[in-house]
N, C-alpha and C positions, 0 to 999 in steps of 0.2 A: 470520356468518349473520344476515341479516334478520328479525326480530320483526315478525310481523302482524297487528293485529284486527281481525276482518271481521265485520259485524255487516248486518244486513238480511235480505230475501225472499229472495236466492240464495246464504245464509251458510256451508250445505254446498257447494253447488257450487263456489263462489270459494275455499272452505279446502280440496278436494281438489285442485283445480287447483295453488294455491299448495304447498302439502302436496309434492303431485308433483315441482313444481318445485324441491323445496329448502329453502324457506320453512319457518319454525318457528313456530309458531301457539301465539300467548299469548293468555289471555284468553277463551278460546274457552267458547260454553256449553254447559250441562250436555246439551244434544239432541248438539250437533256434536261434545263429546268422545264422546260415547255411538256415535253412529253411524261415527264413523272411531276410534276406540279409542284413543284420547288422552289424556294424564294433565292433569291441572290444573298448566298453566305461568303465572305470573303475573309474570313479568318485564316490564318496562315496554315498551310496542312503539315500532318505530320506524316505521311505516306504518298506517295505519287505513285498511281498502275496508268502503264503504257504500255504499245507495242514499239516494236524497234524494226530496222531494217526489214524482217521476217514477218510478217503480217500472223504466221501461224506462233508467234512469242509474245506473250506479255513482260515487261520488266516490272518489280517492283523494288521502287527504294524509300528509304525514310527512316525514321527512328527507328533504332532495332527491334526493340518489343514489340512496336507498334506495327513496323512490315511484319516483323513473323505472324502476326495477329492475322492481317489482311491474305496474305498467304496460307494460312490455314484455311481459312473460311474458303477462296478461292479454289485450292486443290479440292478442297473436302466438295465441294459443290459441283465442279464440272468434271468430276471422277476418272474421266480417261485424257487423265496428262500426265508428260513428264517432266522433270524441274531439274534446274540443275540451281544449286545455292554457291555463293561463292563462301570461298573458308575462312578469308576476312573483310569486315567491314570497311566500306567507302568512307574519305575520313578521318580513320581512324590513323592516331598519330601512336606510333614504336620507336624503340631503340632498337634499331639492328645491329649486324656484324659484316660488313665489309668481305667477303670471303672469296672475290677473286674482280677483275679487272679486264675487262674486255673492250679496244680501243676508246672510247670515249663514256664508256657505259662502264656502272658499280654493279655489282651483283651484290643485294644487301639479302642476308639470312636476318627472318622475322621469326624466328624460332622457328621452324619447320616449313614454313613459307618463305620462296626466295622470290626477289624482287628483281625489276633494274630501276636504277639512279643515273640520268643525266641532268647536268656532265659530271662524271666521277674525277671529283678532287681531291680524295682518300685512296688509301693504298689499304691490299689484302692485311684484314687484324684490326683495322679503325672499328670503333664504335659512331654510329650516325642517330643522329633523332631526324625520322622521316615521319609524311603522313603517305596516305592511301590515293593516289590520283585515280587510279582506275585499277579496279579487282578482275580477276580472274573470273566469270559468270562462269564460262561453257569451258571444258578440259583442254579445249584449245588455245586461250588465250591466256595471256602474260600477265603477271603483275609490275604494275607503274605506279615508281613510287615518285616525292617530291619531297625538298628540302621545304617549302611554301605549305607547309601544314595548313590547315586549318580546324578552328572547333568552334562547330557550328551548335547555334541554339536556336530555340524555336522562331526568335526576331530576328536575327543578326548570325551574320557569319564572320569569324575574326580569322583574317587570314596573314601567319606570321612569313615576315619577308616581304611581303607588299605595302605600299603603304594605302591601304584602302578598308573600310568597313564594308560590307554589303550587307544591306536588308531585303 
């Protein structure tokens, strides 16, 4: 079963929807237990749906399978949207290629995805191991990479280059 937190403007609708579907709703607050009659589950989630900046956007992130999961249901259910998916995972840690150098920023190629890297301490032709700070969502926006990977698990996040655990 899928664990989901849904937080924002449409945090009932998107938790009966989900609800309907299957989905097990942790975290949920004290309006959304109330009104769909829910007990307090706090198990760690594997999905978080939000909205962002945009009131007319939901975000979803979380395990891959398990977003793509909540995401289907989602489109499939409210019919007249449009989605834009990012091409790679938040996260997700690569070797890149170093392929050019623009004042203080790397341009790292992730096989067909290119990135930036600050501060670029490589020169064009290095190979780099990065992880994923922030994807690409909407065709407008950059990808941001980081040296500070991390691989996260359902308890814990281990993130290399700092010295900290997070739960």
């Amino acid at each position: 079963m899928v664990n989901v937190r849904v937080r924002g403007i449409y945090a009932t609708a998107i938790s009966k929807i989900l609800l309907d579907s299957g989905f097990k709703l942790v975290e949920a607050s004290e309006k959304i237990r109330e009104r769909l009659g829910l007990d307090l589950e706090t198990a760690p989630c594997d999905v978080t749906v939000k909205d962002t900046e945009n009131p007319d956007e939901l975000l979803i992130v979380g395990f891959p399978k398990e977003a793509r999961a909540v995401y289907s249901v989602l489109v499939e259910t409210l019919k007249y949207v449009f989605t834009w998916a990012s091409p790679i995972e938040l996260h997700s840690v690569h070797v890149g290629l170093v392929v050019d150098k623009q004042g203080e920023y790397c341009i790292v190629d992730l096989g067909g995805v290119k990135g930036s890297l600050y501060p670029c301490k490589e020169s064009p032709g290095s190979k780099v191991v990065v992880g994923v700070k922030k994807p690409p969502v909407k065709p407008s926006e950059g990808l941001y990479l980081t040296r500070n990977f991390r691989l996260v698990g359902k308890y814990v996040a281990l993130v290399h280059g700092e010295p900290r655990i997070t739960f």
